[in-house]
C-alpha positions as CSV (number, residue, x, y, z in Angstrom):
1,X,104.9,-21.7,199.8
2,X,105.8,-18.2,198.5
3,X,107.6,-17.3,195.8
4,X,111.1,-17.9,196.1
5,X,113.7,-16.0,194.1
6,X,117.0,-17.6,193.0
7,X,119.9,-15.9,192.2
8,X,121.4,-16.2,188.8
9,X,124.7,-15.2,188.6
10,X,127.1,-16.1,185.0
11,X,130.1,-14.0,184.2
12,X,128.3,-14.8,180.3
13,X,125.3,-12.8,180.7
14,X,122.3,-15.3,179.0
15,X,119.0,-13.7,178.8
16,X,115.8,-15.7,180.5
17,X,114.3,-18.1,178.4
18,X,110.4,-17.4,177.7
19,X,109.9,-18.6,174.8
20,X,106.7,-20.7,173.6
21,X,107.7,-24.1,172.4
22,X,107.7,-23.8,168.4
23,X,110.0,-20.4,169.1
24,X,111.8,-22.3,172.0
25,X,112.3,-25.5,169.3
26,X,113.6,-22.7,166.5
27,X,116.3,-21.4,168.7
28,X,117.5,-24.9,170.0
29,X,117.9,-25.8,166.8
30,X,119.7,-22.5,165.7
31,X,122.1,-22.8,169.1
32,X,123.0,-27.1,168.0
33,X,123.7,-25.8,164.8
34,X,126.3,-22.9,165.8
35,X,127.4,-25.4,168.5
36,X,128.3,-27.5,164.9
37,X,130.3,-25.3,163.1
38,X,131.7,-23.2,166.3
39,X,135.1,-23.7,166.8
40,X,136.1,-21.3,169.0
41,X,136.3,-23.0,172.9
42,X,134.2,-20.0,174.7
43,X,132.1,-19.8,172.0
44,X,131.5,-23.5,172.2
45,X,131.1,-23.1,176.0
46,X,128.6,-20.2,175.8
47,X,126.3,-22.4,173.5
48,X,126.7,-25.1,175.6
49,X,125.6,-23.8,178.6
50,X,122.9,-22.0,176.6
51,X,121.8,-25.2,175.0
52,X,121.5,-27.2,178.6
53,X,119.0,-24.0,180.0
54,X,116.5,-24.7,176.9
55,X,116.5,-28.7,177.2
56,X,115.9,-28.2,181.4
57,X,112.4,-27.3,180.1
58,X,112.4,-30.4,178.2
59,X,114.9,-33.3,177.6
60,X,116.5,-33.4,181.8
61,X,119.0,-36.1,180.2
62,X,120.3,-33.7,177.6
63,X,120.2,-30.5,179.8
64,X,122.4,-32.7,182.2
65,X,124.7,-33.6,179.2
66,X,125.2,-30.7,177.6
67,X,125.9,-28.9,181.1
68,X,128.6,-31.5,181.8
69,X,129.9,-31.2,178.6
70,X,130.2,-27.4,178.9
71,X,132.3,-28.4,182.6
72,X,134.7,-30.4,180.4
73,X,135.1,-28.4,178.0
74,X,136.2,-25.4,180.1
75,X,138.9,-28.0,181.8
76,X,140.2,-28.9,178.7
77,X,140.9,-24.9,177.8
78,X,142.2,-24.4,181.4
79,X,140.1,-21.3,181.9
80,X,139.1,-20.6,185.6
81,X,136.0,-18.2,184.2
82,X,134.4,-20.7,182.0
83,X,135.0,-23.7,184.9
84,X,133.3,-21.5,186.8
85,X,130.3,-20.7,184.7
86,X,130.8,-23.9,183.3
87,X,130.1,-25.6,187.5
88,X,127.7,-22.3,188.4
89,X,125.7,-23.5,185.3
90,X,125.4,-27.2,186.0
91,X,124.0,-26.2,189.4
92,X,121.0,-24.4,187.8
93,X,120.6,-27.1,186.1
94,X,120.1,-29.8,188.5
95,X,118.0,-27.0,191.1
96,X,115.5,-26.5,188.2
97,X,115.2,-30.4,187.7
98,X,115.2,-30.8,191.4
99,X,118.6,-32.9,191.8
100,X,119.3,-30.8,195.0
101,X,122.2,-32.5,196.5
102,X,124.6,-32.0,193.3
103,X,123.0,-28.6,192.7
104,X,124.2,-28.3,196.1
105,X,127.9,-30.0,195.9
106,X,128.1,-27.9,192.6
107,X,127.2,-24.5,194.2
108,X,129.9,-25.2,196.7
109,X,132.7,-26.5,194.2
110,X,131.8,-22.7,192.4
111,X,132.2,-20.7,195.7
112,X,135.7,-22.6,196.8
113,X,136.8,-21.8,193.1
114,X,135.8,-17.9,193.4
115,X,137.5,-17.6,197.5
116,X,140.8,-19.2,195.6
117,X,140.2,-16.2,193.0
118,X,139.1,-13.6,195.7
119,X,135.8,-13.2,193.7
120,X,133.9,-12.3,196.7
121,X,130.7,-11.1,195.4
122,X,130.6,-14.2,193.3
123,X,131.0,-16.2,196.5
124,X,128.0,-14.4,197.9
125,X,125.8,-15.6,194.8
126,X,126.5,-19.1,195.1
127,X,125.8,-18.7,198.7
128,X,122.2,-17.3,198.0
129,X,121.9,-20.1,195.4
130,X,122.5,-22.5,198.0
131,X,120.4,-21.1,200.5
132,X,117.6,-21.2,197.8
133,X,118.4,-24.9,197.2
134,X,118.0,-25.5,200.9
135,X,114.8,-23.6,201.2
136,X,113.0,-26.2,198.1
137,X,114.2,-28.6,200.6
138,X,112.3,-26.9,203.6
139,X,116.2,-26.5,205.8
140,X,115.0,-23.3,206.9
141,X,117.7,-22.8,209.5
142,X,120.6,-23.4,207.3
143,X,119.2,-21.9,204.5
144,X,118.7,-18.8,206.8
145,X,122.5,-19.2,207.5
146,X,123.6,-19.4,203.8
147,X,121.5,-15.8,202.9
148,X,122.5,-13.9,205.9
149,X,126.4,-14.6,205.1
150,X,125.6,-14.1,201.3
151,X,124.2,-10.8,202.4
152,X,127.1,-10.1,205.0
153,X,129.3,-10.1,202.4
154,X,127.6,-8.3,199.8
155,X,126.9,-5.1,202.2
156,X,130.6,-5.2,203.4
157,X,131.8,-4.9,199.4
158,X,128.9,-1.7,199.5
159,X,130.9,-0.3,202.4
160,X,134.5,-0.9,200.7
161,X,132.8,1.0,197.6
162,X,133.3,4.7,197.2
163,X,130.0,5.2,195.4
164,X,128.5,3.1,198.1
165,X,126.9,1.0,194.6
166,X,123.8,-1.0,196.2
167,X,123.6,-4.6,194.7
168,X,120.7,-5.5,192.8
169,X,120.8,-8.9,194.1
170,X,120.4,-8.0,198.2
171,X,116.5,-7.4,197.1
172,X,116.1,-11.2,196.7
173,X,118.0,-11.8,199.8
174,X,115.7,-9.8,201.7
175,X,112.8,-11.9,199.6
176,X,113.6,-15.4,200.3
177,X,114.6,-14.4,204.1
178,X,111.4,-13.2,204.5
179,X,110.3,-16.4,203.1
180,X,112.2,-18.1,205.7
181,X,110.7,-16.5,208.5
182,X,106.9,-16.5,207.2
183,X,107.9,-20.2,206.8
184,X,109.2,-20.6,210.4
185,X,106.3,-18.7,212.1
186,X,108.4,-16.0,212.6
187,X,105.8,-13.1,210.8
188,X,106.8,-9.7,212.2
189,X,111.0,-10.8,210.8
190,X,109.3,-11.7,208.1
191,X,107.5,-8.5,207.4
192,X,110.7,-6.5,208.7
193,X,112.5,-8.5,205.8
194,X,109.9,-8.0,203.7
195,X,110.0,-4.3,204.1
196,X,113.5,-3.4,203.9
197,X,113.9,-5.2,200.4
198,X,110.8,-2.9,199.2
199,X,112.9,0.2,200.3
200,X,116.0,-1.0,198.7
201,X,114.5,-1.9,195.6
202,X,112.8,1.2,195.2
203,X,116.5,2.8,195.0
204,X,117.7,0.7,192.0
205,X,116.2,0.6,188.5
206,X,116.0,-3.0,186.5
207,X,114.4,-4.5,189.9
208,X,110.6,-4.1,189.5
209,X,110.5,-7.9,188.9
210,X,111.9,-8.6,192.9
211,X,110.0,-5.3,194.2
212,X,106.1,-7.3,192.8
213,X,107.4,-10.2,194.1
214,X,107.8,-8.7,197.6
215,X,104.8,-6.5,197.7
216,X,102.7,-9.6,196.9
217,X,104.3,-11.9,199.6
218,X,103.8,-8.5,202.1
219,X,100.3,-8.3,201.1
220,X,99.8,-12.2,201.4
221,X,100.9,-12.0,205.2
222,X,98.8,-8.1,205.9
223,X,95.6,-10.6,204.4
224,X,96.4,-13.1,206.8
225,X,96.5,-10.7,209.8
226,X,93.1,-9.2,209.1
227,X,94.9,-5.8,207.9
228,X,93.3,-5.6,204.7
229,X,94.0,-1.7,203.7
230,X,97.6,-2.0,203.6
231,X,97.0,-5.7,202.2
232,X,94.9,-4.4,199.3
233,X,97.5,-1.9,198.5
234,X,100.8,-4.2,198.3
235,X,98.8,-6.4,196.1
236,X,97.7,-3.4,193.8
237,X,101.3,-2.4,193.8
238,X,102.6,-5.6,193.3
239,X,99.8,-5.9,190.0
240,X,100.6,-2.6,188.6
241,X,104.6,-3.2,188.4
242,X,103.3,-7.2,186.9
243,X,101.2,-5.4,183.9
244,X,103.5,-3.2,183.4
245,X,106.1,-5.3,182.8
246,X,103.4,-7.9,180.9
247,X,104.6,-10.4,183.2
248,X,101.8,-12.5,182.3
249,X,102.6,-15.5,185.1
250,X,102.9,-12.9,187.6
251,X,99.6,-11.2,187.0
252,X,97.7,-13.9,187.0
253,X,99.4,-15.1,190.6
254,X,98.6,-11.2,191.5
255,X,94.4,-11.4,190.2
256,X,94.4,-14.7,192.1
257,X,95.9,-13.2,195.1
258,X,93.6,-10.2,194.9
259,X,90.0,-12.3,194.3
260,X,91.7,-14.8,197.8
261,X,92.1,-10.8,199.3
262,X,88.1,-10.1,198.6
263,X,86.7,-13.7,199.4
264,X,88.4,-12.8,202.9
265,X,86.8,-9.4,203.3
266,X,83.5,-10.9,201.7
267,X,83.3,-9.1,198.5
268,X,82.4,-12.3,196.4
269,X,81.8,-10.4,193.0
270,X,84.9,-9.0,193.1
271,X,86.6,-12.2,194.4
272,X,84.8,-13.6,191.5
273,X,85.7,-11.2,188.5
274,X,90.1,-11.6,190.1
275,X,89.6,-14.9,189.7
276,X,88.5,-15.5,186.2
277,X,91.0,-12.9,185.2
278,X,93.5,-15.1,187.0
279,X,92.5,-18.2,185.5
280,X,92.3,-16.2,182.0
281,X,95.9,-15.7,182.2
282,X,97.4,-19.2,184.1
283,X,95.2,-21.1,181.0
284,X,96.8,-18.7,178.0
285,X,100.4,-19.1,179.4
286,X,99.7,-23.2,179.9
287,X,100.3,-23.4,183.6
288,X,99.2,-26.3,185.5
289,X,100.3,-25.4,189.3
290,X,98.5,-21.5,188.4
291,X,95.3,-22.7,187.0
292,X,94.6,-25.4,190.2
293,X,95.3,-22.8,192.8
294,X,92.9,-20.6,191.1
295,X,90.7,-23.4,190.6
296,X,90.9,-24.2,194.2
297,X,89.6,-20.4,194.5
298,X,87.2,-20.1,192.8
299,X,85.5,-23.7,194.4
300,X,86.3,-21.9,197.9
301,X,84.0,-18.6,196.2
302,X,80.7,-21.1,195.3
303,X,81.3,-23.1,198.2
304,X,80.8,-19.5,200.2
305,X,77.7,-18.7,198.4
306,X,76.4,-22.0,198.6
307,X,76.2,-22.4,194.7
308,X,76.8,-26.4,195.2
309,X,76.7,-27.5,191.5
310,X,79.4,-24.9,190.7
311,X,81.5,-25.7,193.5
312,X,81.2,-29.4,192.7
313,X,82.1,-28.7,188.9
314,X,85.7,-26.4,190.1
315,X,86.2,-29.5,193.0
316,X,86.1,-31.8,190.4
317,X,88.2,-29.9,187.9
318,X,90.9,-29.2,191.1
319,X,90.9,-32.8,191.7
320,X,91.5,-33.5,187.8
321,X,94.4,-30.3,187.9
322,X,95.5,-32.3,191.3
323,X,95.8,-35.6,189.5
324,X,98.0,-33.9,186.4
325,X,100.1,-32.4,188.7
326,X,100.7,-35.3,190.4
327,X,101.6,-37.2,187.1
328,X,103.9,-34.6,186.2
329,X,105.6,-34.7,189.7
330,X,105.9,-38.5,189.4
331,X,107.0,-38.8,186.4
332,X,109.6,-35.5,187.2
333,X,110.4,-37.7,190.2
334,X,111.4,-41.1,188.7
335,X,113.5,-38.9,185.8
336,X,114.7,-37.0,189.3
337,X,115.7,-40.8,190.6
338,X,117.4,-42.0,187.2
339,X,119.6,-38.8,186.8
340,X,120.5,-38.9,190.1
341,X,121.6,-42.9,190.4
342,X,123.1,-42.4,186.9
343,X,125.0,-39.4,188.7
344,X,125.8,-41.5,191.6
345,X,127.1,-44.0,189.0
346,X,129.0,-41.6,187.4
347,X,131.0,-40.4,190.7
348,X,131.7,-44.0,191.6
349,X,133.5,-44.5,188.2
350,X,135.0,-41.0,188.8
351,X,136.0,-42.1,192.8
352,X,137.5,-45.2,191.2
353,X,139.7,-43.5,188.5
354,X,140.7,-41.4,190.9
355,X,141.7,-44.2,193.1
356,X,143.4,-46.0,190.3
357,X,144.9,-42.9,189.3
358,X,146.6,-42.6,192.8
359,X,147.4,-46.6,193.3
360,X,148.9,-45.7,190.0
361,X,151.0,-42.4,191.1
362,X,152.1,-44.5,193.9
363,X,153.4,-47.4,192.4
364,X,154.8,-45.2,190.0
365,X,156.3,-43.5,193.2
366,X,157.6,-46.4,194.7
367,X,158.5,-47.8,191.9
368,X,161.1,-44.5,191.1
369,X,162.4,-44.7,194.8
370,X,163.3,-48.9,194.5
371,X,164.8,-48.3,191.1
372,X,166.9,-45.0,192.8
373,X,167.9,-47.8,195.6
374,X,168.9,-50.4,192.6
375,X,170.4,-47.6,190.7
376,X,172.4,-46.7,193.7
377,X,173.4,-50.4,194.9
378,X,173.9,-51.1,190.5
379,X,176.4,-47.9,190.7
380,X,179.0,-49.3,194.0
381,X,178.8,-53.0,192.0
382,X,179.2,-51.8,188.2
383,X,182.4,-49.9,190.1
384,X,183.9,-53.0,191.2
385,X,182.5,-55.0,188.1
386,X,184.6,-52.4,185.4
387,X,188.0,-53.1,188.0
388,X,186.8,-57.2,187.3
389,X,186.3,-56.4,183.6
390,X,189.9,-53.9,183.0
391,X,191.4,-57.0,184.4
392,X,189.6,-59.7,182.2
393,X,190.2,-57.0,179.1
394,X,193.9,-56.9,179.8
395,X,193.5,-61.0,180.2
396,X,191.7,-60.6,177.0
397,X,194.5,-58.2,175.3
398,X,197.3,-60.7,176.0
399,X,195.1,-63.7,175.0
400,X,194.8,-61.9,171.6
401,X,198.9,-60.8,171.4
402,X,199.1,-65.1,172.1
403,X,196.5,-65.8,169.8
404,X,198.0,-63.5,166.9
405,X,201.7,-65.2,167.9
406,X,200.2,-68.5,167.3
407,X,198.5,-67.0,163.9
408,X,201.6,-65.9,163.0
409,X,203.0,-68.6,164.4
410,X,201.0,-71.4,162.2
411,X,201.3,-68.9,158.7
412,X,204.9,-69.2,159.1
413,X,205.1,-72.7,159.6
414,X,202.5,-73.4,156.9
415,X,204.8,-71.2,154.6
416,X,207.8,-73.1,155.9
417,X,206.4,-76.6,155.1
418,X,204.8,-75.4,151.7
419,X,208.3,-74.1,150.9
420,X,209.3,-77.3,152.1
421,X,207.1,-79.2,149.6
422,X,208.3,-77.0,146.9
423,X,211.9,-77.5,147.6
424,X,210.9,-81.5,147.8
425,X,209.1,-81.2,144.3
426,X,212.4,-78.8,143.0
427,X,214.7,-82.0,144.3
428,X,212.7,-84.8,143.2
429,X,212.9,-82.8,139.4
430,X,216.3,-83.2,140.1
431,X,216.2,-86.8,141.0
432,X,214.5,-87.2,138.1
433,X,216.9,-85.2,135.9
434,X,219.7,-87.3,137.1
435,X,217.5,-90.9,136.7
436,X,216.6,-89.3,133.4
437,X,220.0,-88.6,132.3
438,X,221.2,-92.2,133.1
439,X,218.6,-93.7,131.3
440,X,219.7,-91.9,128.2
441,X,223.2,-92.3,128.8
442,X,222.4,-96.2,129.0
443,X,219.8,-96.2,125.8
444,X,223.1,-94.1,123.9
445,X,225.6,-96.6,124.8
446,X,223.2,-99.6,124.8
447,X,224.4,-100.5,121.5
448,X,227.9,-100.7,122.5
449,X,227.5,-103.9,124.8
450,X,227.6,-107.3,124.4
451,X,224.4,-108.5,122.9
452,X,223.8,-110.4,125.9
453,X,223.7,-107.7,128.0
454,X,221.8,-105.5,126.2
455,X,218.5,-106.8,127.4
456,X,219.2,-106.6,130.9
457,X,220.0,-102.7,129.7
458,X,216.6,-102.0,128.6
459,X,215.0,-103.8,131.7
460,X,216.8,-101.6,133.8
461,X,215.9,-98.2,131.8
462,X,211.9,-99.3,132.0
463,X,212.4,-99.8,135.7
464,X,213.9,-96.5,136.4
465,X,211.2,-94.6,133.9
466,X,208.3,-96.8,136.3
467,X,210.1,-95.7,139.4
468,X,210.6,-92.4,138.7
469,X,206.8,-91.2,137.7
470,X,205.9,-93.1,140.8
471,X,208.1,-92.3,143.4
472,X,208.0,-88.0,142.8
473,X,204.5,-88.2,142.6
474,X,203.5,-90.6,145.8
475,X,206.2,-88.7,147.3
476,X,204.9,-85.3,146.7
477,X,201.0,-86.3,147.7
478,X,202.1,-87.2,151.1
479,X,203.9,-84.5,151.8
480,X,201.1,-82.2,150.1
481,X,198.4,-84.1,151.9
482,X,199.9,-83.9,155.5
483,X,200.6,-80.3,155.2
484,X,196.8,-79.6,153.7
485,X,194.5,-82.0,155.2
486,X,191.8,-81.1,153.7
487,X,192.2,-80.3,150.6
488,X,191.9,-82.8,148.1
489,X,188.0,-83.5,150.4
490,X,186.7,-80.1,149.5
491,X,188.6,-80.3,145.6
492,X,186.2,-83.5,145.6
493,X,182.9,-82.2,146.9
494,X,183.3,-79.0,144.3
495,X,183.8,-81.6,141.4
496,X,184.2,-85.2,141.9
497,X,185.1,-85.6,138.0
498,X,188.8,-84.0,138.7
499,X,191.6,-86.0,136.7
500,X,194.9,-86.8,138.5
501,X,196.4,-84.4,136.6
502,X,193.8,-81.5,137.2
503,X,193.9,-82.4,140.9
504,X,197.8,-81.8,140.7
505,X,197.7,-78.8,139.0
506,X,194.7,-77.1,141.5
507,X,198.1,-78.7,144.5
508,X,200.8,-76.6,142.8
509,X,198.7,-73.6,142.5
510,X,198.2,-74.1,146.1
511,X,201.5,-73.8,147.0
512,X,201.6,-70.4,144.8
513,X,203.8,-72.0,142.2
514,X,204.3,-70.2,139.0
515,X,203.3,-71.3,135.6
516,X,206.8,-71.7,134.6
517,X,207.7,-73.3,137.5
518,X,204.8,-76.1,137.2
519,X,205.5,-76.8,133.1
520,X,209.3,-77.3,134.6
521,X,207.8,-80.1,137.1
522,X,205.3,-81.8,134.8
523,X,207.4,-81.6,131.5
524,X,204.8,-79.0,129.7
525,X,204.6,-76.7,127.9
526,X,203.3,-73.1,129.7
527,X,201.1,-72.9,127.0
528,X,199.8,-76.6,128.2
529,X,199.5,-75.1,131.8
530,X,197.2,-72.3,130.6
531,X,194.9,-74.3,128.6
532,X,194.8,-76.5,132.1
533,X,194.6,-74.0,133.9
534,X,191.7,-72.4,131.7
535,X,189.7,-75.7,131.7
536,X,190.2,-76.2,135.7
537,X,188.4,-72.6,136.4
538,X,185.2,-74.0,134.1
539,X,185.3,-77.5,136.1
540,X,185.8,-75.2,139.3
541,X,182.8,-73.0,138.4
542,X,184.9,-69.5,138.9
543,X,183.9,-68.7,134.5
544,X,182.0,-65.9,135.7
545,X,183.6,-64.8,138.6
546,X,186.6,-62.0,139.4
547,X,187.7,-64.7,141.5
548,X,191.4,-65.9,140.9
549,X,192.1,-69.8,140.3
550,X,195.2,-69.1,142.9
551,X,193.2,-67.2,145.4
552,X,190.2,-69.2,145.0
553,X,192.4,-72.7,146.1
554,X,194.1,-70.5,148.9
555,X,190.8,-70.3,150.2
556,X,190.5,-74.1,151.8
């Protein structure tokens, strides 16, 4: 097949790598090490993309990795012109690998991105590109279609122009048409093709490389149709414009084209001399596909002369240039196969986050319109529920005025019986008075009765001392006991060890009786009382405490 020219088009200008591998191995490394320390996004981005172009001719893995990563880097900035070199990028990539079906699906993704823009000569590039894409693939009708609408648009921008500014890029178009129609039988469209692109190119500066390429495709077909004159001079064009711009892959392909031009009009010696040039040149710039179609050549030249052992020697190094190319396109192919399953791969993982991503959006959906409905339905019964709970609060308000009555209620009759208790202990003091006051009465006029009597006297004085300590006290423990329940229990788990006396003291203190008032029940001395009173708060454990012996009891 002819030559075909793709369009590169980047808003980031990169210059064609053509490097020899140590150079091409110095600048990768000098690119991964300002990727390192680069931390501005489109600088990143630009290095990226540069990076991917250098590994294509390498590592396919890595140039498919880094082109990726220069796609999701872009989306994470949110800038339309480096998605767009970013995807325009990724394309190249997998043409120059051969993955034609993404570098398809990516071509398109950059086109619909540039219409939403309204970059219209951008759209015509990745048109071209995709008509290139489809030409490797030999769809010569729709690749056809994709150049002539790339070129539609591309002339009407030259008639909307004011300067009428002629687009470096319609020479290529004209090129791979003419391509197309050489491919499709179609020779006189294709010369017509090939002619107009010559005419234009000779207009513009910068595209000598596209005007060589389509003066030696013009001369290829003028051989083939026997008009050697006009053949010889496309090639020698298309030569001169190669050495001139030591386009060192080019002149070779133009010396081999040349010595196939003089084996046709049987000038072997000069076939001969093209041809060793040719091969010259494929062998210094190391390429495989050059150096077997010269080979190929220059068997075709001894086989014409009938120089059999010479023939046999370039038939046998074809075959062995046949076999390496076959090697390299095997193993290309089976890297070709891997990228593409693992690609496959990846959009199935892509397809189903996406898919979880929507199931996700639409439960979430869902989800917000049944929780609107429950709001909604929670709203009309949380109105009639606060009516149901102002009446249970007002239910609740008077339960606590009852409750706070019956407090009230039960402190007044507690105070009432503990003033009862006091007023029972204040009358049996009396009692007691009164009992004490007989007795002495008796014990003073004892003496003056009969002797007889006088012993019945003194029995009667030791019964009313027994009954009197007994009776106030039994008295007073009832009544104490019935009015606090439980007191004397928790008295007793505090500190079993409690003396009668102690005990008696902690119920007085209960009933918030003064010191004075307690000495005047007991008999005592206040002085007594404190010293009690002192010793109860160490047996009660409050020594350390700001805790009074009163409050303390009035707490159970």
């Amino acid at each position: 097949m002819q030559r075909t020219i793709i369009v590169l088009f980047l808003a980031l200008s990169f210059l064609p790598v053509k490097l020899e591998a140590s150079v091409r191995t110095q600048k990768l490394d000098s690119l991964l090490y300002q990727l390192e320390i680069a931390r501005n996004d489109s600088v990143r981005h630009g290095l990226l993309i540069e990076i991917s172009r250098i590994y294509t001719r390498s590592d396919l893995s890595r140039a498919i990795r880094y082109a990726e990563e220069a796609i999701s880097l872009a989306e994470k900035a949110g800038s339309n012109k480096l998605i767009a070199n970013g995807i325009f990028n990724a394309a190249i990539v997998y043409f120059s690998i051969g993955i034609y079906d993404t570098a398809i699906k990516y071509y398109f993704d950059f086109m619909e991105l540039n219409r939403a823009l309204g970059n219209d000569r951008e759209m015509a590039f990745a048109l071209a590109n995709i008509g290139a894409v489809r030409l490797q693939m030999k769809q010569f009708d729709k690749a056809e279609e994709n150049f002539l609408e790339a070129l539609k648009i591309l002339n009407n921008l030259m008639e909307k122009s004011d300067h009428e500014k002629l687009f470096p890029e319609i020479v290529s178009f004209y090129n791979n048409l003419g391509i197309i129609k050489k491919e499709k039988g179609m020779i006189e469209e294709a010369l017509d093709y090939y002619t107009r692109g010559i005419a234009i190119a000779k207009q513009l500066s910068g595209a000598s490389d596209n005007l060589a390429n389509l003066y030696n495709n013009l001369g290829k077909i003028l051989t083939e149709q026997g008009k050697y004159t006009e053949a010889f001079d496309a090639l020698s064009r298309s030569l001169e414009i190669r050495e001139r711009n030591n386009d060192k892959a080019g002149i070779s392909a133009s010396y081999r084209n040349i010595g196939s031009y003089y084996l046709s009009v049987g000038d072997y010696d000069l076939s001969r001399l093209n041809a060793y040039k040719a091969l010259r040149f494929a062998e210094e710039i190391g390429s495989t596909g050059l150096q077997q179609s010269i080979v190929k050549l220059l068997y075709e030249y001894y086989k014409a002369i009938n120089v059999a052992d010479s023939a046999l020697r370039y038939h046998e190094r074809m075959k062995m240039l046949d076999d390496e190319i076959n090697a390299e396109e095997t193993l290309r192919e089976l890297t070709r196969l891997e990228l593409t399953a693992q690609f496959k791969q990846r959009e199935q993982l892509q397809l189903a986050e996406q898919k979880r991503k929507e199931l996700r959006y639409a439960f979430i959906g869902i989800t917000l319109i049944l929780l609107t409905l429950i709001a909604g339905l929670l709203y009309y019964l949380s109105r009639g529920r606060i009516k149901r709970l102002n009446l249970e609060k007002v239910n609740a308000d008077l339960q606590a005025v009852n409750l706070q009555l019956e407090k009230q209620s039960l402190e007044k009759e507690l105070e009432l019986k503990n003033k009862e208790l006091a007023t029972n202990v204040i009358y049996q003091i009396k009692k007691n008075d009164l009992v004490d006051e007989i007795v002495q009465r008796l014990l003073k006029h004892g003496p003056n009765f009969k002797k007889e009597n006088q012993g019945i006297i003194n029995g009667i004085i030791k019964d009313l001392e027994k009954a009197q300590d007994a009776s106030v006290w039994n008295e007073f423990e009832l009544r104490f006991q019935h009015v606090h329940n439980s007191f004397y229990e928790k008295l007793n788990e505090i500190n079993p060890e409690l003396t009668t006396n102690e005990r008696r003291l902690c119920a007085f203190l209960r009933l918030n009786m003064t010191t004075k008032e307690i000495a005047a029940i007991t008999g005592q001395s206040q002085r007594s009382i404190d010293v009690a009173r002192t010793r109860l708060r160490k047996k009660l454990n409050l020594t350390n405490q700001e805790q009074g012996l009163v409050e303390f009891l009035s707490s159970f």
